[in-house]
C-alpha positions as CSV (number, residue, x, y, z in Angstrom):
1,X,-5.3,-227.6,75.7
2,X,-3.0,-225.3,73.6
3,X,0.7,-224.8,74.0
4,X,2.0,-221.1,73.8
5,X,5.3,-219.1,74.0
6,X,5.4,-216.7,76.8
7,X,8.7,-214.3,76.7
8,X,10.6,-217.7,75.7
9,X,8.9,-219.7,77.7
10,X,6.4,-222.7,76.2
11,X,3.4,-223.2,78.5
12,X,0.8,-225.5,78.6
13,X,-3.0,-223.5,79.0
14,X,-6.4,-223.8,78.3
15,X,-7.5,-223.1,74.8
16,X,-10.0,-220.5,74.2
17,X,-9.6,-218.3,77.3
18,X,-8.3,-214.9,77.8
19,X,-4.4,-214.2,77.7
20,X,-4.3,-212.2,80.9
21,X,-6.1,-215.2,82.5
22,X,-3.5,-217.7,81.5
23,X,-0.3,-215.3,82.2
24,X,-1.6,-214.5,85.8
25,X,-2.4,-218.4,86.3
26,X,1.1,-218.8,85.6
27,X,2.8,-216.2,88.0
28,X,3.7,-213.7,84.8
29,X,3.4,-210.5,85.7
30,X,1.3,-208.1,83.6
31,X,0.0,-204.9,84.2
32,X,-3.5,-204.5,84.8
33,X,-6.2,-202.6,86.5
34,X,-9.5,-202.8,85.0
35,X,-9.6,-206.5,84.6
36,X,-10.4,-208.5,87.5
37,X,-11.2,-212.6,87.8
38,X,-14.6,-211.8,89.2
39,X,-15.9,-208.6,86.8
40,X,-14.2,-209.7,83.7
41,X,-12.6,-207.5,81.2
42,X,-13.4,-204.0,80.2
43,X,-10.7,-203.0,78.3
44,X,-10.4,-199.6,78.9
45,X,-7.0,-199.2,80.7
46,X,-5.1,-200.7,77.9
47,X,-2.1,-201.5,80.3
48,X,-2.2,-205.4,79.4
49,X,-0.9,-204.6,75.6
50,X,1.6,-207.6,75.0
51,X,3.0,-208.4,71.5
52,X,1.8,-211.1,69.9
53,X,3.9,-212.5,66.6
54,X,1.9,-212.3,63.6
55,X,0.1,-208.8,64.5
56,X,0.8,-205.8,63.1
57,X,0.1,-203.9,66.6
58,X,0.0,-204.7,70.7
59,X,-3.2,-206.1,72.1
60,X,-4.4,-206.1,75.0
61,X,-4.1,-209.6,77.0
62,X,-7.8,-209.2,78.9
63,X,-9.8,-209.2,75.6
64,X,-7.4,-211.9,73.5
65,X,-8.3,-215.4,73.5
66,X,-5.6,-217.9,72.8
67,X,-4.7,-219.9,70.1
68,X,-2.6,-222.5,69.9
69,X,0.9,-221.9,68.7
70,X,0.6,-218.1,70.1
71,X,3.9,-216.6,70.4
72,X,3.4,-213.8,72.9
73,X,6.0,-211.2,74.5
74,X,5.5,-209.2,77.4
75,X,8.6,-207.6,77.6
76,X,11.3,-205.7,75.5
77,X,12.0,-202.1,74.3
78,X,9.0,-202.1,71.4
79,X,5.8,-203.2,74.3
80,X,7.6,-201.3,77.6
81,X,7.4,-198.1,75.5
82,X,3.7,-198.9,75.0
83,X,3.5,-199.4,78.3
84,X,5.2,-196.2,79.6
85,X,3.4,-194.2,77.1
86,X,-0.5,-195.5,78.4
87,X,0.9,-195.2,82.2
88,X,2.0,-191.5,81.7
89,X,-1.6,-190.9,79.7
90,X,-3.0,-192.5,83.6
91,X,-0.9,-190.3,85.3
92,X,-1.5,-186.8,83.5
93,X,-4.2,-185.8,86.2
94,X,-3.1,-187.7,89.0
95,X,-2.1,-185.6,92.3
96,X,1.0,-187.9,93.1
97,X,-0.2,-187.5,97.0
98,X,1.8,-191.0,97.7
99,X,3.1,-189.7,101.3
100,X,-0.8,-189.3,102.2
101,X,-2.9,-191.9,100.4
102,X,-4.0,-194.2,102.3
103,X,-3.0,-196.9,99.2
104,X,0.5,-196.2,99.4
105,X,2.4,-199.7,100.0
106,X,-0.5,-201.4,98.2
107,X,-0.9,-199.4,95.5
108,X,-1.1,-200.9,91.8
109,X,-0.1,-197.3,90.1
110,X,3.1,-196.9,92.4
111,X,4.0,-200.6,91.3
112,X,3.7,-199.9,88.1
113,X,5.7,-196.8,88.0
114,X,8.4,-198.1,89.1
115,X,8.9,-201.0,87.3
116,X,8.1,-199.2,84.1
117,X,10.8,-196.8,85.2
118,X,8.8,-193.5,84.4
119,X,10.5,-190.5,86.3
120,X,9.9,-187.3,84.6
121,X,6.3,-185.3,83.3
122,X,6.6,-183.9,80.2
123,X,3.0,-181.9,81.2
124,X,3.6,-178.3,80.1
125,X,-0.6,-177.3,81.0
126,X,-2.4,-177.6,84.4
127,X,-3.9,-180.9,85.6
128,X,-7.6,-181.3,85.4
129,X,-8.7,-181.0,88.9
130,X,-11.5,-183.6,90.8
131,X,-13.4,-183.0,93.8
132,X,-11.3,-184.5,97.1
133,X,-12.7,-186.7,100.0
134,X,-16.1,-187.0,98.5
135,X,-18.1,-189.0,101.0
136,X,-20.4,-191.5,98.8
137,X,-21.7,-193.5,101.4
138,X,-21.3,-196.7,103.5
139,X,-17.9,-195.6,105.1
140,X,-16.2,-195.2,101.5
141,X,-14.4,-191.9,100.3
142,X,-13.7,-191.0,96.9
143,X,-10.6,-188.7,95.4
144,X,-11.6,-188.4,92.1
145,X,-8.1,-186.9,91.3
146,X,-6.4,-189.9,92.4
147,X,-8.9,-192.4,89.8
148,X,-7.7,-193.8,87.1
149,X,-11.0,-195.0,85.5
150,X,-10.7,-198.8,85.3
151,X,-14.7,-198.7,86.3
152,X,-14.1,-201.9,88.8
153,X,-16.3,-200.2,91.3
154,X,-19.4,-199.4,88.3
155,X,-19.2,-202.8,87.7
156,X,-19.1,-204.3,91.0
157,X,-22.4,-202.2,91.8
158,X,-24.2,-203.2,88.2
159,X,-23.0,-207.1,88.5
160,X,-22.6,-208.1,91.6
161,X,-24.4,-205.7,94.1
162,X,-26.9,-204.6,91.2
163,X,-28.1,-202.4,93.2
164,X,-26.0,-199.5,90.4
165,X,-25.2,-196.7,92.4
166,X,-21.9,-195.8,90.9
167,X,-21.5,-194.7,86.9
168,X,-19.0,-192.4,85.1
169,X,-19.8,-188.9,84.6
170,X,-19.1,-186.6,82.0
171,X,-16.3,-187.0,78.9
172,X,-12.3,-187.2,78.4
173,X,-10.1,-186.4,81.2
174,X,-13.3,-184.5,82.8
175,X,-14.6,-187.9,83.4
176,X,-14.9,-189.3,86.7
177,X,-16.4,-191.8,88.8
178,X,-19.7,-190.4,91.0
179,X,-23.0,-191.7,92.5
180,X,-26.1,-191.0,90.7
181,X,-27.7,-187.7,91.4
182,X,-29.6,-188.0,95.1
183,X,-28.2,-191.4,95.8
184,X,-25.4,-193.2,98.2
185,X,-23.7,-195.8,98.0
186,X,-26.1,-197.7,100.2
187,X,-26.1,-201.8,100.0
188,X,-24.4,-204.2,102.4
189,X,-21.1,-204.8,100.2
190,X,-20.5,-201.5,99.2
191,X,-16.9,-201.4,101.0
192,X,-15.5,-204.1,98.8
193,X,-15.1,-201.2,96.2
194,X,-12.2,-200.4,98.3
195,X,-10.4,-203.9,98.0
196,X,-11.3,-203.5,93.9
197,X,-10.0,-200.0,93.4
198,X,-6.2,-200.7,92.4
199,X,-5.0,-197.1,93.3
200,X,-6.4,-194.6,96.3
201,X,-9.3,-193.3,94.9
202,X,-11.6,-195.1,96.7
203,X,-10.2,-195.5,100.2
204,X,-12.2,-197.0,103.4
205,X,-13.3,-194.1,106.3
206,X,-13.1,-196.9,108.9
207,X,-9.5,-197.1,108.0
208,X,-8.3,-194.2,106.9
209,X,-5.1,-192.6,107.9
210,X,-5.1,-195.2,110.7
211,X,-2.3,-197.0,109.8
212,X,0.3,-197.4,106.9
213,X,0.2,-200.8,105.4
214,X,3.7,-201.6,105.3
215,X,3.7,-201.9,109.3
216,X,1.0,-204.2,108.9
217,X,0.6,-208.0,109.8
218,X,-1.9,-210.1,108.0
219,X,-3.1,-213.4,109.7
220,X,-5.4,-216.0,107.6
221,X,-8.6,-216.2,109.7
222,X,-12.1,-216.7,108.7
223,X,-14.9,-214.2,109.6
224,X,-17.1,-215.9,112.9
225,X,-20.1,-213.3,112.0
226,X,-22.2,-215.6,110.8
227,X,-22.8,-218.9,109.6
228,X,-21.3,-218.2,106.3
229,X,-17.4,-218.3,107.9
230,X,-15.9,-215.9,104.9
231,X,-12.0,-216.3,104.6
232,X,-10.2,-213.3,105.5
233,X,-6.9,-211.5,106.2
234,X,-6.7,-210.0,110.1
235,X,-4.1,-206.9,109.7
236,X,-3.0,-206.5,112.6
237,X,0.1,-204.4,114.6
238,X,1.5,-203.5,118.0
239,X,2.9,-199.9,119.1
240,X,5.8,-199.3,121.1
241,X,3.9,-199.3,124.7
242,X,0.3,-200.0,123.0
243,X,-1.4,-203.3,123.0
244,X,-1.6,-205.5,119.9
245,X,-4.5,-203.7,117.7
246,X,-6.8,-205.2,114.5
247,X,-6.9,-203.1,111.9
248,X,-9.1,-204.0,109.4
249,X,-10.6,-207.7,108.2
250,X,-9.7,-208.1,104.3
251,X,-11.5,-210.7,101.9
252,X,-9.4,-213.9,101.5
253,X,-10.1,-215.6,98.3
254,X,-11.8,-218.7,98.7
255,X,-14.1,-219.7,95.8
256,X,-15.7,-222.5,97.8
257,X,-17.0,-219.7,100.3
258,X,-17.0,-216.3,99.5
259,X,-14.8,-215.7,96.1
260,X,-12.7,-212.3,96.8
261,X,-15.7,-210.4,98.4
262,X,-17.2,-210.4,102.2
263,X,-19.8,-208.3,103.8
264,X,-19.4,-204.9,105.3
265,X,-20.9,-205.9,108.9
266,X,-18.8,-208.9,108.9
267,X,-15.9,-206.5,107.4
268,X,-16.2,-204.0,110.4
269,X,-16.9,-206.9,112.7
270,X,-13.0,-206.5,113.6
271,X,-13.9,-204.1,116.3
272,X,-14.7,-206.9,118.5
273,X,-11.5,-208.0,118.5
274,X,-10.1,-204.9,120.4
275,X,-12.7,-204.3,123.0
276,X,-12.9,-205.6,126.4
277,X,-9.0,-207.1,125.4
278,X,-7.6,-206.0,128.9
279,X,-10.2,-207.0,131.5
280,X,-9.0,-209.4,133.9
281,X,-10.5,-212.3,135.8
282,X,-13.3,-211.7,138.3
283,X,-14.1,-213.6,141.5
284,X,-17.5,-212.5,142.3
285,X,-16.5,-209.0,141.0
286,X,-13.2,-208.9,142.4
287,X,-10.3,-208.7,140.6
288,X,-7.8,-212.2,140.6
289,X,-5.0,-212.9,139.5
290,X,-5.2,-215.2,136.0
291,X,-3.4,-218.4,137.7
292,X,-5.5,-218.2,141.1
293,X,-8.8,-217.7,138.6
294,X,-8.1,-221.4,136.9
295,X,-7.2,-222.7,140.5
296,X,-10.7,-221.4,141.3
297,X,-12.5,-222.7,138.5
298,X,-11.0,-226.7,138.9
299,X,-12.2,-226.3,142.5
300,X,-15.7,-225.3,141.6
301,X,-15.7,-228.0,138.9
302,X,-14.6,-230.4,141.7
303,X,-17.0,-229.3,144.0
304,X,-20.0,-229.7,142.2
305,X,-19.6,-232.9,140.7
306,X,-22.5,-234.2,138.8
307,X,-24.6,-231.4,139.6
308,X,-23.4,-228.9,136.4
309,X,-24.1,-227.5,133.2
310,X,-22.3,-226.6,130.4
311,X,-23.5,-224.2,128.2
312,X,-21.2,-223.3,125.1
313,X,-21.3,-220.9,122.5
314,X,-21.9,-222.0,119.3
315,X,-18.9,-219.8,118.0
316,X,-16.4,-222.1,119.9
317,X,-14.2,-223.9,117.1
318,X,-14.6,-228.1,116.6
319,X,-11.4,-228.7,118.5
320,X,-12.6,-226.6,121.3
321,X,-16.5,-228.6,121.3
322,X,-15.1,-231.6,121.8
323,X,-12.3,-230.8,124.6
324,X,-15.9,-228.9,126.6
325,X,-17.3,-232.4,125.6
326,X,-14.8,-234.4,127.2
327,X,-14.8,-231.9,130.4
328,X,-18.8,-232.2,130.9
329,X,-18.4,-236.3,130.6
330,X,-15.2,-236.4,133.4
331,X,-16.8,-234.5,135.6
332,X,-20.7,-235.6,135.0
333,X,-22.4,-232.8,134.0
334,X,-25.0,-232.0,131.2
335,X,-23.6,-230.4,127.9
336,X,-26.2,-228.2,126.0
337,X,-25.8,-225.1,123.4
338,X,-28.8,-223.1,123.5
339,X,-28.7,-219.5,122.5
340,X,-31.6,-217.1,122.3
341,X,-30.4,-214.8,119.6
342,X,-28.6,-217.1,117.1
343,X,-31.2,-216.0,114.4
344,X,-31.4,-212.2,112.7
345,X,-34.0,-212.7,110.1
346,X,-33.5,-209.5,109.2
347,X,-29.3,-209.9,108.3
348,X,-29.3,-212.9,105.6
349,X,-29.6,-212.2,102.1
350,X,-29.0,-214.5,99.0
351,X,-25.4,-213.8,98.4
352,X,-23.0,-213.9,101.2
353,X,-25.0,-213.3,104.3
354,X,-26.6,-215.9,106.5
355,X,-29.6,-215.4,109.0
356,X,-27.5,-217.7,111.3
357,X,-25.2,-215.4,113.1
358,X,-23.2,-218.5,114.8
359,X,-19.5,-219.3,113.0
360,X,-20.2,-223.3,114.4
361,X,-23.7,-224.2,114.6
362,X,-23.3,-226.9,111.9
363,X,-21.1,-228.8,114.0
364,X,-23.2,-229.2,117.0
365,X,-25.9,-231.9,115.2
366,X,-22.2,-233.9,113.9
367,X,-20.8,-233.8,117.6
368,X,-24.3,-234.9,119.2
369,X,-24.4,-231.6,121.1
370,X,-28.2,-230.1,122.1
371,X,-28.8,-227.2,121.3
372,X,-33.0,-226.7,122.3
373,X,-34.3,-224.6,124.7
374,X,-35.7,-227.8,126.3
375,X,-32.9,-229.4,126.7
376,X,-31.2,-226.8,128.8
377,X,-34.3,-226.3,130.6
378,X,-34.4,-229.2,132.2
379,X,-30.8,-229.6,132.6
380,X,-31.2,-226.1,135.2
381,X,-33.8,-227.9,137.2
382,X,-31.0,-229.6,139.2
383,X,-28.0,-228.0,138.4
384,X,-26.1,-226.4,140.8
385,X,-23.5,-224.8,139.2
386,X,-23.3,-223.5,135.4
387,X,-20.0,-223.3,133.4
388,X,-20.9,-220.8,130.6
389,X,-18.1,-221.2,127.9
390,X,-16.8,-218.9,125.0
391,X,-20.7,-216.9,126.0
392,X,-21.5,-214.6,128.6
393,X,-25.2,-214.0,128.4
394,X,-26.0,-215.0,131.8
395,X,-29.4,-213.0,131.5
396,X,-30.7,-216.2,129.4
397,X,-30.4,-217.7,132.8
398,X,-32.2,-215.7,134.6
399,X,-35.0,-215.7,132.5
400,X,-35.3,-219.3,133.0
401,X,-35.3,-218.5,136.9
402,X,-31.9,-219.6,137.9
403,X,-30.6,-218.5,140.4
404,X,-27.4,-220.8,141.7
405,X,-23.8,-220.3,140.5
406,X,-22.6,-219.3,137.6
407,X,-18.6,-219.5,136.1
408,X,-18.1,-217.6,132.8
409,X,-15.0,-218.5,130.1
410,X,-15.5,-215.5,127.5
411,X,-13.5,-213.3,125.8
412,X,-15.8,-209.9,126.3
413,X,-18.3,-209.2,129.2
414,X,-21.9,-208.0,128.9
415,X,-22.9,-208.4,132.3
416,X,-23.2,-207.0,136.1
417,X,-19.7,-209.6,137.3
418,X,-21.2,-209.3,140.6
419,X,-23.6,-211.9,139.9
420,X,-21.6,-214.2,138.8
421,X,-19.0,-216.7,140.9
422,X,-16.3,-216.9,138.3
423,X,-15.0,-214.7,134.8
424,X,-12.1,-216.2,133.6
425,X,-11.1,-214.6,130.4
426,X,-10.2,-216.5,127.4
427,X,-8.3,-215.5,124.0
428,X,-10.9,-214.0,121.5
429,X,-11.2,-215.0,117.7
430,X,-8.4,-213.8,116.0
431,X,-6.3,-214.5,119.0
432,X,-6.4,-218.5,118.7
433,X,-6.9,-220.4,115.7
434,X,-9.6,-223.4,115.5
435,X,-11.7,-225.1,112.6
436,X,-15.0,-224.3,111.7
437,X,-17.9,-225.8,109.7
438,X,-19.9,-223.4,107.6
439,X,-23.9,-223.3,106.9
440,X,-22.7,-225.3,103.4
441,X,-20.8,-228.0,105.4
442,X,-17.3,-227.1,104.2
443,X,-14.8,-227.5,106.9
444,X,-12.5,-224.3,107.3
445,X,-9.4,-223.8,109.8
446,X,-8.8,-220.2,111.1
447,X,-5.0,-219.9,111.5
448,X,-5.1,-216.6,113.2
449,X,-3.4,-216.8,116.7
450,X,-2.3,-212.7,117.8
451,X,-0.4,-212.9,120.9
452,X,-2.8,-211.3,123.7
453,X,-1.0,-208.4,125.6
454,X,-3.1,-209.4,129.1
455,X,-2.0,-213.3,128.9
456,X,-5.3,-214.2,128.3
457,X,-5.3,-218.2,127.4
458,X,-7.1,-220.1,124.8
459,X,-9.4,-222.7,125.7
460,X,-7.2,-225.5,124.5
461,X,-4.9,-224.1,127.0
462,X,-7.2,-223.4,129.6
463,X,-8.7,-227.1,129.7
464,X,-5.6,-228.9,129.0
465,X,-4.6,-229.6,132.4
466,X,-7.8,-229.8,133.3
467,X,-8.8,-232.4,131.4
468,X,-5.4,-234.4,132.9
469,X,-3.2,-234.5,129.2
470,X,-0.9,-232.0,126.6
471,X,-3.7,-231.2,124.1
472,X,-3.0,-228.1,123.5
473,X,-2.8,-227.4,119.8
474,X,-5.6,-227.8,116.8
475,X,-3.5,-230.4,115.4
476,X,-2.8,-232.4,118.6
477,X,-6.6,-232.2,118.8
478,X,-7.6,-233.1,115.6
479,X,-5.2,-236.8,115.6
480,X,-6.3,-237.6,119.3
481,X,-9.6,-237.0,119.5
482,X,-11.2,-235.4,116.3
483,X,-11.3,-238.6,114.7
484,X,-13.3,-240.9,116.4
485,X,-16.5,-238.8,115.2
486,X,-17.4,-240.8,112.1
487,X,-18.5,-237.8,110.0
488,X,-14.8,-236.6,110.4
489,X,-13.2,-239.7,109.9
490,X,-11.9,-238.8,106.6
491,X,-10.4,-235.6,107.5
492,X,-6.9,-235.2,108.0
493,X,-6.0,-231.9,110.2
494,X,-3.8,-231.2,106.8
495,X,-6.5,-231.7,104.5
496,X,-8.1,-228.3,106.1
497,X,-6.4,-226.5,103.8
498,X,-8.0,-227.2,101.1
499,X,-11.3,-226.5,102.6
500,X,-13.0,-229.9,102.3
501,X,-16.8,-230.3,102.5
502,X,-18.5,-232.8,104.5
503,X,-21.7,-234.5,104.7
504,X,-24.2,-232.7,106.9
């Protein structure tokens, strides 16, 4: 360990590492964009420059490591003209199309500006001019005006990705960032360069001029579309006389799971999230009214006592397994969790993405749930009545010739209603929290819980007064019930958190 002065300020940090590493750690604010925690530094922005006693000029904090004794200075008149001077070099070209970029809220450059204080161009020739809304692929855009040349993006294509379909082209302020001649950005992370771009160069065509950020409501969640459960932000907003809407999933750092980048399909997965959000329940077809729905659905529970199946999705959260759990025991039926397309070979790859496309699977072996096609097999033989839950693929039914009732709990329909006895709609993902258990084992909660315009219920909810008690909350869950499974023992519903990992 070394000790340092910061702007006055002696802090303990770790000896050896970069500057910028240390002040960010410790909540000082420097200016930045080309460094980032997981690309490195570059060192080509030069907006870092701090004084450091003993130099004869600034440095730049990304490429200086410390030493003990360093007295460093990030502020005063000598380093903020430094500062001003490198930020009006950035801003020579730039367009200063703030009321329409799409980055305007979150934007690094604006931040900058103003807290540099930089209010008048001295530019006396005409700015260099870069092609506009250049379409390089996978849903991202590119205003090559608006680029300030940190090179995140070429970076995150030749390190990460390495698949390198980004570079800079040509020399001095005629350089600019481009895809190689007769290529596209084409690999299956390609949108992150959106998140990396500190300024609105590179802007996402999913989201674009959709909504400004700044009316925007983020909601810690983690991604359900597959097995790999990446945390994420849900940004989400309501309309004056519109329904609550999802905007856009963001990657939540998380460098157990996924670090600061997800997966463009799980990325655009969001769109779930705001289909089928208004259909109502459905008594063989017919449209009910939600309370009469749940009357219906404790009398057909009722009335076929001992003679049921449940089949849940594997996407249900833990708390929600184990309340279905307790339900199939009180009322004697069989519990199984068989689904037909939980595997895409085609989807995993060795970085983020997993061939399992369940959010849950992992905790069905833990909470002694089947999940073979046998087992639900010849559970069907004698059933009378089938309580699909949190799933709606009632053709996986049919194809194992059943043909008696059916009652669906799901948050989106895929089927003729007609054929089934009961649709009772539940909340959806984002719209009730739950914890998870991802393909490593690491326990995850999902705190996301947007208010549903329709009064569609959560699960919890739903089976609550079913089930005869006021369990109605994760965390009511979790210290009545959660821990009598032994592999959860040792898990506190605070401890989540902090994203522990069990033994699988």
């Amino acid at each position: 360990m070394a000790h340092i002065t910061v702007d006055g300020t002696v802090l303990e940090v770790k000896e050896g590492t970069l500057l910028i590493e240390e002040l960010l750690a410790n909540k000082i604010n420097i200016p930045h964009f080309c460094y980032h925690p997981a690309l490195g530094k570059d060192g080509n922005c030069r907006m870092c420059m701090v004084e450091i006693e003993g130099q004869k000029r600034p440095q730049i904090a990304c490429d200086t490591p410390i030493k003990d004794g360093m007295i460093v200075r990030t502020k005063g008149a000598s380093i903020d003209r430094v500062k001003r001077s490198i930020l009006e070099l950035e801003l020579i070209n730039h367009p200063i199309d703030c009321p329409i970029c799409d980055q305007a809220g979150e934007c690094s450059l604006q931040n900058y500006y103003m807290d540099v204080g930089l209010y008048e161009s001295r530019l006396s020739t005409p700015k260099t001019r870069g092609e506009k809304h250049v379409d390089l692929g996978a849903n991202v855009v590119l205003d090559q005006e608006r680029c300030v040349l940190c090179t995140r993006c070429v970076r995150f294509t030749k390190n990460i990705t390495k698949t390198n379909e980004l570079g800079v082209l040509s020399r001095a302020d005629h350089s600019v960032i481009t895809t190689f001649p007769g290529s596209k950005l084409s690999n299956p992370y390609a949108m992150n360069v959106v998140d990396l771009c500190p300024v609105g160069a590179l802007t996402s065509q999913d989201f674009r001029f959709h909504k400004r950020v700044w009316f925007l409501h983020s909601e810690e969640a983690i991604c359900n579309h597959c097995a790999r459960g990446c945390s994420i932000f849900v940004d989400h907003h309501k309309e004056k006389y519109k329904d609550e809407m999802v905007y856009r999933y963001r990657p939540r750092f998380n460098e157990k799971i996924n670090g600061y980048f997800i997966c463009d399909a799980g990325r655009l997965s969001y769109t779930n999230e705001n289909e089928n959000a208004d259909f109502s329940p459905l008594i063989r077809g017919m449209v009910s009214e939600y309370e009469y729905a749940e009357g219906k659905l404790l009398r057909l529970l009722k009335r076929y006592l001992g003679k049921m199946v449940f089949v849940i999705s594997s996407n249900l959260s833990l708390e929600e397994m184990v309340r279905v759990q307790k339900l199939s025991k009180l009322y004697d039926g069989t519990l199984c969790a068989y689904e037909e397309a939980r595997f895409d070979t085609s989807f995993g790859d060795d970085f983020l993405k997993c061939n399992d496309r369940s959010a849950n699977a992992r905790a069905l072996p833990l909470l002694g749930i089947d999940d073979s096609k046998e087992a639900l097999q010849n559970a069907l033989l004698c059933a009378e009545l089938v309580v699909m839950v949190g799933r709606s693929d009632a053709k996986l039914l049919k194809s194992m010739e059943y043909t008696k009732s059916v009652v669906v709990l799901c948050s989106a329909c895929e089927f003729t209603c007609k054929e089934v006895e009961l649709v009772l709609p539940i909340a959806s993902h984002t719209k009730r929290a739950g914890s998870f258990i991802n393909v490593d084992g690491y326990v995850q909660y999902s705190a996301s819980a947007i208010k549903n315009e329709h009064g569609h219920k959560s699960l919890l909810a739903i089976l609550a007064p079913i089930l005869g008690d006021t369990l109605f909350t994760c965390k009511e869950v979790w210290e009545a019930e959660l821990f009598f499974y032994e592999v959860l023992r040792d898990l506190t519903f605070d401890s989540l958190k902090h994203t522990p990992k069990i033994t699988l």
